[in-house]
ROSE-4610 file (N, C-alpha, C; in Angstrom, 1 decimal, always signed):
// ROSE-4610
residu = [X/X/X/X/X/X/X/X/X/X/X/X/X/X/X/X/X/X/X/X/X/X/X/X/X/X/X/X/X/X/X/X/X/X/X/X/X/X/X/X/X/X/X/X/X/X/X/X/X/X/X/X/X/X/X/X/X/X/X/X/X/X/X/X/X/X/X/X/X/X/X/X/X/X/X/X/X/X/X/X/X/X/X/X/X/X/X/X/X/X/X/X/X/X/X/X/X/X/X/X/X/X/X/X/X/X/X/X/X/X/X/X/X/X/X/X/X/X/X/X/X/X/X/X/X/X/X/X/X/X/X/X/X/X/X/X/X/X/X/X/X/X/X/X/X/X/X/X/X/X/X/X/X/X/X/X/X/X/X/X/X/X/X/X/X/X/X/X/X/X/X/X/X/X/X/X/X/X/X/X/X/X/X/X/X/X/X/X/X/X/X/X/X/X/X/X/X/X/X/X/X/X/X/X/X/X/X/X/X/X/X/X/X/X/X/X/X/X/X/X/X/X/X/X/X/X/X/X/X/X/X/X/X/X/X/X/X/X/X/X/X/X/X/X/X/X/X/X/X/X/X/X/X/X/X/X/X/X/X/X/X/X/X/X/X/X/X/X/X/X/X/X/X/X/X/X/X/X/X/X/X/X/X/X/X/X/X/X/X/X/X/X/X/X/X/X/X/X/X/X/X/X/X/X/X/X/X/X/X/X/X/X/X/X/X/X/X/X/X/X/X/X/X/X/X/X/X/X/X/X/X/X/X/X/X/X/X/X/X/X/X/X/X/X/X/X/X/X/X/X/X/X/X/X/X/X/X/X/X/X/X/X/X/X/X/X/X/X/X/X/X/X/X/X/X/X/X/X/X/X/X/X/X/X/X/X/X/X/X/X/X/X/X/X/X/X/X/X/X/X/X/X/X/X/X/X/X/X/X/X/X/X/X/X/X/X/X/X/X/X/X/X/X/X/X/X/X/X/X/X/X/X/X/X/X/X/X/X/X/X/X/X/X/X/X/X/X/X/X/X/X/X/X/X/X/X/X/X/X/X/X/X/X/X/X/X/X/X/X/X/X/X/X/X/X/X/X/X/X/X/X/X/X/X/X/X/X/X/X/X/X/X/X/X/X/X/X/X/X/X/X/X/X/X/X/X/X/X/X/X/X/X/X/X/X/X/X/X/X/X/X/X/X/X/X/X/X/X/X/X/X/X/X/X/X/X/X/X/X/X/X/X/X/X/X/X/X/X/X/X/X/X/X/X/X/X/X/X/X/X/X/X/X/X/X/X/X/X/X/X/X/X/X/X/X/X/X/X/X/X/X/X/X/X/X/X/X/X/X/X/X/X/X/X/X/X/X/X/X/X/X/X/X/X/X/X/X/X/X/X/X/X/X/X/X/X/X/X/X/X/X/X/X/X/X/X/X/X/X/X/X/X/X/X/X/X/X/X/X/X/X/X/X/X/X/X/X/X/X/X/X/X/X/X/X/X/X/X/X/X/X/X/X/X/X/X/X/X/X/X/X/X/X/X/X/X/X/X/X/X/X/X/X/X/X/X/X/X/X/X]
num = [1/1/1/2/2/2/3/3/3/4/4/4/5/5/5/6/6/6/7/7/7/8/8/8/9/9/9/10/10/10/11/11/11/12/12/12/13/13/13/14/14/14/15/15/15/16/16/16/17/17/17/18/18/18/19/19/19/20/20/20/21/21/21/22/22/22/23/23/23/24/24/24/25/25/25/26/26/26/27/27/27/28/28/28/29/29/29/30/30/30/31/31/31/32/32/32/33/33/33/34/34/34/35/35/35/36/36/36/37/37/37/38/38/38/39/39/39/40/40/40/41/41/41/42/42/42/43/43/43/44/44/44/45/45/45/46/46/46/47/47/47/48/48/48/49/49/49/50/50/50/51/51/51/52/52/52/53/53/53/54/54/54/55/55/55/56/56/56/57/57/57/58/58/58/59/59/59/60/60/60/61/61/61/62/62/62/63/63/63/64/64/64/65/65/65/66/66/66/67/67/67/68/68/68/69/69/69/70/70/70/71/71/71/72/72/72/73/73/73/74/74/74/75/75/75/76/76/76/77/77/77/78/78/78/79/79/79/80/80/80/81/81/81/82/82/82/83/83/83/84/84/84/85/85/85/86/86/86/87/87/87/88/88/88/89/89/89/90/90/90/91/91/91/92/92/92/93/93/93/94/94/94/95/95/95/96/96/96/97/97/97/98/98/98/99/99/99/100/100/100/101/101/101/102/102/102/103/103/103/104/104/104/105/105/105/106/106/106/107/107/107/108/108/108/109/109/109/110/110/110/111/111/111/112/112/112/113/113/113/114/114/114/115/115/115/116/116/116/117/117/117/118/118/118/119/119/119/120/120/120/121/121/121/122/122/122/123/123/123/124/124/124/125/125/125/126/126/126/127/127/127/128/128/128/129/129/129/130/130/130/131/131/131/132/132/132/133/133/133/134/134/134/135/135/135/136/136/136/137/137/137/138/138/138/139/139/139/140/140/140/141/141/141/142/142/142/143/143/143/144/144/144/145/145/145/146/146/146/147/147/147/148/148/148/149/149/149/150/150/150/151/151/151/152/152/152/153/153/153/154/154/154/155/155/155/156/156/156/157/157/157/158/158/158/159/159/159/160/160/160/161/161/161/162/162/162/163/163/163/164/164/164/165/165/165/166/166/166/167/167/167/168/168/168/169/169/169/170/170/170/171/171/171/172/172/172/173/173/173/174/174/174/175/175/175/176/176/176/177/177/177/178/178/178/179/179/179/180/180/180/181/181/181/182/182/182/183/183/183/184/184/184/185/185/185/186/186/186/187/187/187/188/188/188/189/189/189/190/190/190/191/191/191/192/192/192/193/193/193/194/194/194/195/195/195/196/196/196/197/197/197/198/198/198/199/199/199/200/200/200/201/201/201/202/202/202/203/203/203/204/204/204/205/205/205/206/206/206/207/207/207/208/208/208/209/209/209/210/210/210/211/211/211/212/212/212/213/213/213/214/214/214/215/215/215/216/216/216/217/217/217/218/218/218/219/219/219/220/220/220/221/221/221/222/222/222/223/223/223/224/224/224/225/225/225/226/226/226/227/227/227/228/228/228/229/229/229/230/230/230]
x = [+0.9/+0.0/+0.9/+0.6/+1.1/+0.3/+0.2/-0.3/-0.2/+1.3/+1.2/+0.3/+0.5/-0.7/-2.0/-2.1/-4.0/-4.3/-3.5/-3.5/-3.3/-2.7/-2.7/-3.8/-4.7/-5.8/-6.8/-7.1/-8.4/-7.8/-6.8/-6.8/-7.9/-8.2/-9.7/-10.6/-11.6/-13.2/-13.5/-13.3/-14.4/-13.5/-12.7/-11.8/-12.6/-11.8/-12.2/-12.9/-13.0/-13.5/-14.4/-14.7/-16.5/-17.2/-18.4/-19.4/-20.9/-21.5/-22.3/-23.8/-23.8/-24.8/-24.6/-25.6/-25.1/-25.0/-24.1/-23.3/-24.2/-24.9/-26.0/-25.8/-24.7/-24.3/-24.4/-24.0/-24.5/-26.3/-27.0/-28.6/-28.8/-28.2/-28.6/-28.6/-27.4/-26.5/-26.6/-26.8/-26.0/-27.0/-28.5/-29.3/-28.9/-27.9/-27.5/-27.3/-26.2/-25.7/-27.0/-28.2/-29.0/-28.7/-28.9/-28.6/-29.2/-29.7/-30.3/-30.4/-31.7/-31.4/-30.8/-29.6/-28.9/-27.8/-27.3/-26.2/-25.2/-23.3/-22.9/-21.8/-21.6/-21.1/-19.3/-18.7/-17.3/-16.9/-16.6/-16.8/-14.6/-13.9/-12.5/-12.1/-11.6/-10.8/-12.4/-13.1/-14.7/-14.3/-13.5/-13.3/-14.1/-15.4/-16.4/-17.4/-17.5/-18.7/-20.2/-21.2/-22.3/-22.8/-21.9/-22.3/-23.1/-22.2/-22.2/-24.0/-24.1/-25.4/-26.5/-26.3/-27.1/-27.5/-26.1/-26.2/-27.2/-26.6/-27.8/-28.8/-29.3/-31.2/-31.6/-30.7/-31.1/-31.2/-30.6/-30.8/-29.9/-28.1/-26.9/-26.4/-25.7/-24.4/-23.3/-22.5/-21.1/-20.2/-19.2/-17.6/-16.8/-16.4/-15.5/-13.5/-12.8/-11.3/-11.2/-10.1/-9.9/-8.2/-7.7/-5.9/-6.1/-7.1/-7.1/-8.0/-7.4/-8.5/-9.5/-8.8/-9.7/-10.9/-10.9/-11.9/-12.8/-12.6/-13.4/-14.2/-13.4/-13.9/-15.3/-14.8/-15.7/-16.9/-16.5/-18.0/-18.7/-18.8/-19.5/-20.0/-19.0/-19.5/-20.5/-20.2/-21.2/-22.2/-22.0/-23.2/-24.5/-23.7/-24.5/-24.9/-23.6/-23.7/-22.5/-23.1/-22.7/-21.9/-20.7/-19.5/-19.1/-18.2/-17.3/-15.8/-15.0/-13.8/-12.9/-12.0/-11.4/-10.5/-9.4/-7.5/-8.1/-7.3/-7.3/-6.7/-7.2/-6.1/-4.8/-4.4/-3.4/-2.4/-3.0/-2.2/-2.6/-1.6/-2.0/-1.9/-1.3/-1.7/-2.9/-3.7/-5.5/-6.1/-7.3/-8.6/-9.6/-11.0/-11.4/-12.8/-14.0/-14.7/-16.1/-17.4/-18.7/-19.4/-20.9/-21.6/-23.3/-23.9/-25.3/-26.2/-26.6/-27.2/-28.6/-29.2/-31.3/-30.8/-30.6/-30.5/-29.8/-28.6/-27.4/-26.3/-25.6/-24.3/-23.4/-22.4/-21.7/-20.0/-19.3/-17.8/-16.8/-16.1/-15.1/-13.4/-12.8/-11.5/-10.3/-9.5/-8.7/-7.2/-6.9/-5.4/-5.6/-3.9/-3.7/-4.5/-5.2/-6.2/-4.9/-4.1/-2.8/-2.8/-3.2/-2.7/-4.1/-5.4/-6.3/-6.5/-7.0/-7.1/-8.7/-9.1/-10.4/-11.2/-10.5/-10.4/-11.3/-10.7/-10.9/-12.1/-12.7/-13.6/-15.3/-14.6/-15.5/-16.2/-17.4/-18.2/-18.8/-18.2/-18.8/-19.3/-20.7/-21.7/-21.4/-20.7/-20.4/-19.6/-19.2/-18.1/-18.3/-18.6/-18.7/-17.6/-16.6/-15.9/-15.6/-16.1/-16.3/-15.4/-13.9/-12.5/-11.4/-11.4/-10.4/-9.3/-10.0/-9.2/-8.7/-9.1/-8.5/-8.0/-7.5/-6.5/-5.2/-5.6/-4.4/-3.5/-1.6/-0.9/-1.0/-0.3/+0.0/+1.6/+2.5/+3.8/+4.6/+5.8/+6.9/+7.4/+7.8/+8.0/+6.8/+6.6/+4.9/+3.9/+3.7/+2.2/+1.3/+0.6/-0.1/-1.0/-1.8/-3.5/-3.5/-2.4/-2.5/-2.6/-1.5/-1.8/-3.2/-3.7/-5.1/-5.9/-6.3/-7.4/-6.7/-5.8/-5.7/-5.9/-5.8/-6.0/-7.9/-8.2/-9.9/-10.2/-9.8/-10.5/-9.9/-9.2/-8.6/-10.0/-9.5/-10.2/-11.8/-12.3/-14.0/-14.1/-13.3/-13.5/-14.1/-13.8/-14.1/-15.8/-16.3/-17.7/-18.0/-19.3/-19.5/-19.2/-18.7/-18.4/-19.4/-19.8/-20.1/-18.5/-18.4/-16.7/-17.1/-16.9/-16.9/-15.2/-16.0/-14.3/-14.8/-13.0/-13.2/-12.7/-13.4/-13.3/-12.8/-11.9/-11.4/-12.7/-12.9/-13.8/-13.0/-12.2/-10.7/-11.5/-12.3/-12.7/-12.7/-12.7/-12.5/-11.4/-10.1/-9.0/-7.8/-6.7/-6.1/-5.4/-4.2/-3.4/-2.4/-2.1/-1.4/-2.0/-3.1/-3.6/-4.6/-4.6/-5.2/-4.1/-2.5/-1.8/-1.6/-1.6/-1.3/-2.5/-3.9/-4.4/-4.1/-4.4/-3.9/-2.9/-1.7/-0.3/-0.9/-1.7/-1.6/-2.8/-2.3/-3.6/-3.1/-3.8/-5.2/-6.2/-7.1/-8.0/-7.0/-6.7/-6.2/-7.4/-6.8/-7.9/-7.5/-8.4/-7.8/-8.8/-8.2/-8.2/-9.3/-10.4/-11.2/-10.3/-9.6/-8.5/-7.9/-7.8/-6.7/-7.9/-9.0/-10.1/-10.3/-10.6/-10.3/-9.5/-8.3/-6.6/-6.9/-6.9/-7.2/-8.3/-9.1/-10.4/-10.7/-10.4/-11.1/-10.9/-10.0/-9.2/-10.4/-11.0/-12.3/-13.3/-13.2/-15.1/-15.0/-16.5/-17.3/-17.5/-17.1/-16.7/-17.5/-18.8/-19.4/-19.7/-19.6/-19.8/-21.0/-21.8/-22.9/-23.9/-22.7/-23.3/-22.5/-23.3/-22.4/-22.7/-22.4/-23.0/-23.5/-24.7/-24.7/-23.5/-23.2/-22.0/-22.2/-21.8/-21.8/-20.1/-20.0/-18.9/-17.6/-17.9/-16.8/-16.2/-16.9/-16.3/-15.4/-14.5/-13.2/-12.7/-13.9/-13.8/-15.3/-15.5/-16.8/-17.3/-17.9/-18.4/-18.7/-18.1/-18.6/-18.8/-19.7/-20.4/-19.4/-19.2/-18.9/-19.7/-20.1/-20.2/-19.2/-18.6/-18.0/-18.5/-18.7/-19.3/-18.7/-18.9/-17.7/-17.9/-17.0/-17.1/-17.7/-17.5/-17.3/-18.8]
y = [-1.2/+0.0/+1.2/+2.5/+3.2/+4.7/+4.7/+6.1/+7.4/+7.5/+9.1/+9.4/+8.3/+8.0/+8.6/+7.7/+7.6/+9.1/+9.3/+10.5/+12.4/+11.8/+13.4/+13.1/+12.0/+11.8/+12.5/+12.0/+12.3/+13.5/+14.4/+15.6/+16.3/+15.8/+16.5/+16.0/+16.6/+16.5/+15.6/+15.7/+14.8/+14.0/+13.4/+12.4/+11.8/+11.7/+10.9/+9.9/+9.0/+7.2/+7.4/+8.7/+8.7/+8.9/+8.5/+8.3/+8.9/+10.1/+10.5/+10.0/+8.4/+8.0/+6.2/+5.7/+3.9/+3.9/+2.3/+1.9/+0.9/+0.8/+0.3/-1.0/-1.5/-2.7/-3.3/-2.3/-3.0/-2.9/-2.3/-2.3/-3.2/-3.7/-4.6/-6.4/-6.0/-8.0/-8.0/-7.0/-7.9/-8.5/-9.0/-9.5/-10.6/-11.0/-12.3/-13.2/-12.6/-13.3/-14.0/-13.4/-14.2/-13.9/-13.0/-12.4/-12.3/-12.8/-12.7/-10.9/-10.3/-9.1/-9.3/-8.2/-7.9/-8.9/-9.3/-10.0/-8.6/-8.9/-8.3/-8.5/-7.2/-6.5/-5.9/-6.8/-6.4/-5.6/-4.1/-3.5/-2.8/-3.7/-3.5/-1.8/-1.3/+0.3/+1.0/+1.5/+1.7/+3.1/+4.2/+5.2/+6.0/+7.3/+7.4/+7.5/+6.2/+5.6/+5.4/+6.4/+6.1/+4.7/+4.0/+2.5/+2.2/+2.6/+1.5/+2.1/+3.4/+3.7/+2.9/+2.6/+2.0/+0.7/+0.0/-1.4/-1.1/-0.1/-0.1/-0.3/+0.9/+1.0/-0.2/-1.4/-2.6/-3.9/-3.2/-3.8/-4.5/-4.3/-4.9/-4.0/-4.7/-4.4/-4.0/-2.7/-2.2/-2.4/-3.2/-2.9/-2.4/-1.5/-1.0/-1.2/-0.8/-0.9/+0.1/+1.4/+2.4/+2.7/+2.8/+3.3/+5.1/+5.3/+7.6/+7.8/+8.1/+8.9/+10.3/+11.0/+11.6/+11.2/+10.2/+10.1/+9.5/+8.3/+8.1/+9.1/+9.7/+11.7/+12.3/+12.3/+13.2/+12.0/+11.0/+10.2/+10.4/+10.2/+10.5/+11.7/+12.9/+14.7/+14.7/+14.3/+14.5/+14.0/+12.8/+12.1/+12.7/+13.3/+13.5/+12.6/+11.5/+10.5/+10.6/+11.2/+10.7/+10.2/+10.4/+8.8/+8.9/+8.0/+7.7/+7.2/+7.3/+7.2/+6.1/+5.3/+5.1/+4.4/+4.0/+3.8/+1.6/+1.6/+0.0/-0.7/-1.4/-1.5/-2.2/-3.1/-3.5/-2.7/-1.2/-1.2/+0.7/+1.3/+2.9/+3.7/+2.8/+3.6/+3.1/+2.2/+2.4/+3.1/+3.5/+4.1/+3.4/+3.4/+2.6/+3.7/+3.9/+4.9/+3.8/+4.5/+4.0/+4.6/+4.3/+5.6/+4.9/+5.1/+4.4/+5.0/+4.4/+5.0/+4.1/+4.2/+3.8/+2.2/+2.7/+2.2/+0.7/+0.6/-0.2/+0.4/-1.0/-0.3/+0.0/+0.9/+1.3/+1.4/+0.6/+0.5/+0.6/+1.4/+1.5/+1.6/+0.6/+0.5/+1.4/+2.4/+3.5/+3.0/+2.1/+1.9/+0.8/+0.1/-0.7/-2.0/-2.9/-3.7/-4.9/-5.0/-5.7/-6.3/-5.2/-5.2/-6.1/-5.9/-6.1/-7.6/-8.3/-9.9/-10.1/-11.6/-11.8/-11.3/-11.3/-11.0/-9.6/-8.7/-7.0/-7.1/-7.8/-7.8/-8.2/-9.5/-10.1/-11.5/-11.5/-12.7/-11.9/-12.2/-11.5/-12.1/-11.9/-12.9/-12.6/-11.3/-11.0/-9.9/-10.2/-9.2/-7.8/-7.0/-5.9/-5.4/-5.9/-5.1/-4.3/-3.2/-1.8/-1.2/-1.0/-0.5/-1.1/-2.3/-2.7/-3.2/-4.6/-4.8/-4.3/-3.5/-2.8/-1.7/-2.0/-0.4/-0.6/-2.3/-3.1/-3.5/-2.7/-3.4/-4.8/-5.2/-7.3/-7.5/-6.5/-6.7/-6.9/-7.9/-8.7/-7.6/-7.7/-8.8/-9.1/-7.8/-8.0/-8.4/-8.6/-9.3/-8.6/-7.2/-6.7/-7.2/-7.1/-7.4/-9.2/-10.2/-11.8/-11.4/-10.5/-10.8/-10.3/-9.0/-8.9/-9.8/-10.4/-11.1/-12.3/-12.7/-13.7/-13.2/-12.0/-11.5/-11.5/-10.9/-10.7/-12.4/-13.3/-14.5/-15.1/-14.5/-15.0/-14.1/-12.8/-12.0/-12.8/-12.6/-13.2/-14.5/-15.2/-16.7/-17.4/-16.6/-16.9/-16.7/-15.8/-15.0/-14.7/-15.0/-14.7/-13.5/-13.1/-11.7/-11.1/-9.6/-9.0/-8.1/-8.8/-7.9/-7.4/-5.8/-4.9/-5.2/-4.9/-4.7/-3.9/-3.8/-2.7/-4.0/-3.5/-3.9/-3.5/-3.4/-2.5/-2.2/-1.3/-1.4/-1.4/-2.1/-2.0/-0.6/-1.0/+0.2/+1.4/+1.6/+3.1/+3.7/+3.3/+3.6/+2.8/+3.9/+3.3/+2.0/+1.6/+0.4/+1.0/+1.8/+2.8/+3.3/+3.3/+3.7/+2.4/+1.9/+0.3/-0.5/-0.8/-0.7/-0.3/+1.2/+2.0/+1.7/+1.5/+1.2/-0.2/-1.8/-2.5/-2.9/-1.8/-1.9/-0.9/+0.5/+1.9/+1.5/+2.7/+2.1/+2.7/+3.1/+2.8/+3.7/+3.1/+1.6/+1.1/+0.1/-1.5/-2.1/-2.2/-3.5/-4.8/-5.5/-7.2/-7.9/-8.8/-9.5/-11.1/-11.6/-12.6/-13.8/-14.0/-15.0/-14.7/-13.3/-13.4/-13.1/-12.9/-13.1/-14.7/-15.3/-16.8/-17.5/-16.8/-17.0/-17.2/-15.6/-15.3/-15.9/-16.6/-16.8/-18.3/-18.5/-20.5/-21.2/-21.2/-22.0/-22.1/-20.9/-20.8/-20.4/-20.6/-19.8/-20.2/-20.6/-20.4/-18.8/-19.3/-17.3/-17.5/-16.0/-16.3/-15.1/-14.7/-13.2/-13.2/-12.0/-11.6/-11.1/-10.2/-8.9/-7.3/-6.7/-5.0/-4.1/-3.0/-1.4/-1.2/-0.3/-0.1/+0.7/+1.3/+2.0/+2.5/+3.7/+4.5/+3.9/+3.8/+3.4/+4.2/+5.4/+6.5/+5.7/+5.2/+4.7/+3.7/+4.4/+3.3/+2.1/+2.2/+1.2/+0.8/-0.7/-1.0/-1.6/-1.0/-2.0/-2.7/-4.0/-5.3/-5.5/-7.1/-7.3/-9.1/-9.8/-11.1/-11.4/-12.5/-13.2/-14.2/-14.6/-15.5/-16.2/-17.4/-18.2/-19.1/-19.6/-20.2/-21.9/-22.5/-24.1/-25.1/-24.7/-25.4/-26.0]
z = [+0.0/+0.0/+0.0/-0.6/-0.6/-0.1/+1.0/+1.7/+0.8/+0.6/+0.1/-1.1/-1.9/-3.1/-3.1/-1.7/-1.8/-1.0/-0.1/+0.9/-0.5/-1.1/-2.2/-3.1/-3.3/-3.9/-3.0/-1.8/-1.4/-0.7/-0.8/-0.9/-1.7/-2.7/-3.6/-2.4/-2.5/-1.7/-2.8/-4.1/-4.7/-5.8/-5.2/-6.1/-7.3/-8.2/-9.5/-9.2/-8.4/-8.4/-7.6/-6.7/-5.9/-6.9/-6.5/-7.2/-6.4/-6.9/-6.2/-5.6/-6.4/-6.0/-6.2/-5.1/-5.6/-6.7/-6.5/-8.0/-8.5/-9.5/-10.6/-10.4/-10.7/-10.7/-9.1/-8.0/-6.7/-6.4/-7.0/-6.7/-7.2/-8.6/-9.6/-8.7/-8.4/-8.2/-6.8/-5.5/-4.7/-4.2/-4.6/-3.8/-4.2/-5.5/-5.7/-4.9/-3.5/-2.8/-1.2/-1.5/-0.9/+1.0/+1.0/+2.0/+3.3/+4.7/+5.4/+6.3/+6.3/+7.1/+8.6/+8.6/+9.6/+9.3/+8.5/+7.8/+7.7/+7.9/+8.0/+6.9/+6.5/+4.7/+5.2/+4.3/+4.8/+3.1/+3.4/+2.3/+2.2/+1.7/+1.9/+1.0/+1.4/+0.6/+0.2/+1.2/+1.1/+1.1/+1.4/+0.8/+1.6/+1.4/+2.0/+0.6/-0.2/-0.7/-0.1/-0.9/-0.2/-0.6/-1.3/-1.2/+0.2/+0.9/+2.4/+2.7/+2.4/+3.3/+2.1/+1.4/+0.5/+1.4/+1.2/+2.4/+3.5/+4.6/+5.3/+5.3/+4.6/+4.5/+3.9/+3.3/+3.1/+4.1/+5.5/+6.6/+6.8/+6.3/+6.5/+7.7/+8.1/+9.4/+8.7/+8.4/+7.1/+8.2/+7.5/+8.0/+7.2/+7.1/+6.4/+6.9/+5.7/+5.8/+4.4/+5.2/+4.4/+5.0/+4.2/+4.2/+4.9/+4.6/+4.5/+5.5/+7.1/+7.6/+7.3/+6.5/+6.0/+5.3/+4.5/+3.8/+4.9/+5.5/+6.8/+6.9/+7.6/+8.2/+7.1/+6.4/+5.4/+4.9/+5.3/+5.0/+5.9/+7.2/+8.5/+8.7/+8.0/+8.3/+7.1/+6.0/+4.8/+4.9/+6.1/+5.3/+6.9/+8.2/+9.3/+9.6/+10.3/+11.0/+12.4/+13.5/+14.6/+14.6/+15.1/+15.0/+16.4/+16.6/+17.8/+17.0/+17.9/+17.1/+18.5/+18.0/+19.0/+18.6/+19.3/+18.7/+19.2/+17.7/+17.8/+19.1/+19.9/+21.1/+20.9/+19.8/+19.2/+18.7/+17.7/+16.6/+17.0/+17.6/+17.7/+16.2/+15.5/+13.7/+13.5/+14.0/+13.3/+14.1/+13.9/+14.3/+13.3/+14.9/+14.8/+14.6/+13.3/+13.2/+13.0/+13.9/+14.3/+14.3/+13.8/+13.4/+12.9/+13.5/+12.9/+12.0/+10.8/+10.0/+9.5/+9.5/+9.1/+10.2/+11.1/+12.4/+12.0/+11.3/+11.1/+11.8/+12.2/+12.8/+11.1/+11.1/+10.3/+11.4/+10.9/+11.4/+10.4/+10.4/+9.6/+10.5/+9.4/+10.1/+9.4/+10.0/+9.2/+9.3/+8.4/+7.9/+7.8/+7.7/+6.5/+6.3/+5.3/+5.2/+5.6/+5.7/+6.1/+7.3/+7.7/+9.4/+10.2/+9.1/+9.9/+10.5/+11.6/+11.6/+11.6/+11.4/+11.8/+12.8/+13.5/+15.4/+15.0/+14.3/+14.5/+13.8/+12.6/+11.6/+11.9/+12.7/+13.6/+11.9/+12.7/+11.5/+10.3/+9.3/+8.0/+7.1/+6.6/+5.7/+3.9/+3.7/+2.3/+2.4/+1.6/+0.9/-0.4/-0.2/-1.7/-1.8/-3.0/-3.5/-4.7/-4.2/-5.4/-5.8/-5.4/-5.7/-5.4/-4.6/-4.0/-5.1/-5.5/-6.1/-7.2/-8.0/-8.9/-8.8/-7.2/-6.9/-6.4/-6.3/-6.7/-7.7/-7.7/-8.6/-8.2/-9.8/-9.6/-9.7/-10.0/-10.2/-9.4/-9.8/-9.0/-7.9/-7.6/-6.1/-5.3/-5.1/-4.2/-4.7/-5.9/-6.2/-5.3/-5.0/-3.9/-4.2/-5.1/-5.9/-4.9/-4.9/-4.8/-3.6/-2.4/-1.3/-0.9/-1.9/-0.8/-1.2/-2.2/-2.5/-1.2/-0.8/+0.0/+1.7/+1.5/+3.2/+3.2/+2.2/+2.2/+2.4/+1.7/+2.0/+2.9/+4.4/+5.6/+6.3/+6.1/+7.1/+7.2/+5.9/+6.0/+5.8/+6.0/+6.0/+4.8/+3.4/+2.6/+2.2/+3.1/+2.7/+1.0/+0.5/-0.8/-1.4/-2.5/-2.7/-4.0/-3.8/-5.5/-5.6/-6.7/-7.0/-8.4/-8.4/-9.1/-10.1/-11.5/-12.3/-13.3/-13.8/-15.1/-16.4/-17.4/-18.7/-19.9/-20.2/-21.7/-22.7/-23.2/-23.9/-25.5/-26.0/-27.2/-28.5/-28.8/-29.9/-29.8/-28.4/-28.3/-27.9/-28.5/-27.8/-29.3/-29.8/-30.2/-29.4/-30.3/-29.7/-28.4/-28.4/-27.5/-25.7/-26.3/-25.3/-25.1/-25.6/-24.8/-24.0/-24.3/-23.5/-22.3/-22.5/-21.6/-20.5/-20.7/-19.7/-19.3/-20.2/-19.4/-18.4/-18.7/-17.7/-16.9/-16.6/-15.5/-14.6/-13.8/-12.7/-11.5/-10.6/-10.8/-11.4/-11.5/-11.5/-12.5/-11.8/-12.7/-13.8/-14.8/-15.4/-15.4/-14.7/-14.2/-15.3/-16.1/-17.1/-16.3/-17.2/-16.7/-16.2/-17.5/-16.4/-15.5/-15.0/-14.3/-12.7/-12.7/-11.7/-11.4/-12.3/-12.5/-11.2/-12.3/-11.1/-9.8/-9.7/-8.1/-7.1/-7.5/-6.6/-7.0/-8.2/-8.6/-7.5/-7.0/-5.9/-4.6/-4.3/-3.0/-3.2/-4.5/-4.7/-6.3/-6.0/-7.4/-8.0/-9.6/-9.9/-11.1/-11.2/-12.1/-12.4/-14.1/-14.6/-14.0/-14.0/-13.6/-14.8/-15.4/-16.2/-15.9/-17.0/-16.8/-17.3/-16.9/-17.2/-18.7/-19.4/-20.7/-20.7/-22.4/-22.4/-23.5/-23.9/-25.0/-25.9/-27.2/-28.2/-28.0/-27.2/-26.8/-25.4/-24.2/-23.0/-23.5/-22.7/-22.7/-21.5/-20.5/-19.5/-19.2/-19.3/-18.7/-17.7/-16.5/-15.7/-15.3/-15.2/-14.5/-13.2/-13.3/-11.8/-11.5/-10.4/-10.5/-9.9/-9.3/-8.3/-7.6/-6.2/-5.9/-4.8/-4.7/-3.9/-3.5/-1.9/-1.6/-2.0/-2.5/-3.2/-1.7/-0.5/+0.3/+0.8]
């Protein structure tokens, strides 16, 4: 992970990758995963996405994990949610932010998704990942993208996921600049095999579906499903 990165990013109030209202593709799919109310939503690099408050009013429990106290911050003040705050008792670089909203708990964890254990997460019934992984590099030495997809399926015990991706859309983009996105990033574009890769091994992985798109977009939104084989 790289702090300074993300930390001169959400220096903007309204960074490139927020999105002022739920994501289509999460209203669409995540009743996929069959969800019981008050089932708890482990939402990894959650940013201050009104995803999560979406989750609530659907009668989920949000745990969040974000690298940027600030953005925490500005989810809670924007959104006029009450919080409490308090220092991890393990780890004095986390903070620990709580906050109830359409009378769900709302927890978010501030720093590294590394550091976090089961222990801190507690029992989680699904997973939405809407940025994470494609804000992951995959390059040698660290492979980051391998170790999180392997920490998320420690932390949640392998809980069902909707995982959000990007798609090349090739026609709209010479050869140059189709490159240039499959190597830049973020947002990463992570290739179907290479989702495959990462997850066949503990979960059933199944396209979903994805955003309409105009012939000018050069990235398209996809939905997965992953479900655990077990």
């Amino acid at each position: 992970m790289n702090p300074e990165f993300w930390q001169e990013k959400w220096q903007n109030p309204q960074p490139g990758f927020h999105q002022a209202k739920p994501n289509q593709l999460l209203v669409s799919y995540f009743k996929s995963l069959s969800l019981v109310p008050a089932s708890r939503v482990f939402v990894p690099l959650c940013g201050k996405s009104i995803d999560m408050l979406w989750l609530a009013e659907q009668g989920y429990d949000v745990i969040g994990s974000e690298l940027i106290d600030s953005a925490v911050q500005q989810f809670f003040s924007e959104n006029n949610i009450e919080m409490s705050i308090t220092k991890h008792p393990k780890n004095e670089s986390m903070n620990i932010y709580q906050g109830q909203y359409a009378g769900r708990l709302i927890q978010i964890f501030a720093g590294d998704i590394f550091e976090l254990s089961p222990t801190d997460v507690g029992t989680i019934d699904a997973v939405y990942d809407r940025a994470a992984l494609v804000a992951m590099p995959d390059k040698a030495p660290t492979h980051l993208r391998r170790q999180y997809v392997q920490q998320v399926i420690k932390l949640t015990q392998t809980a069902p996921q909707l995982l959000l991706n990007f798609a090349l859309n090739a026609p709209a983009m010479d050869e140059a600049t189709r490159l240039s996105r499959q190597q830049g990033g973020p947002p990463f574009v992570v290739s179907d095999d290479a989702i495959y890769g990462y997850y066949q091994e503990a979960y059933q992985v199944e396209f979903l579906g994805q955003d309409a798109f105009e012939p000018t977009d050069r990235l398209i939104n996809q939905a997965w499903r992953l479900i655990n084989q077990s």
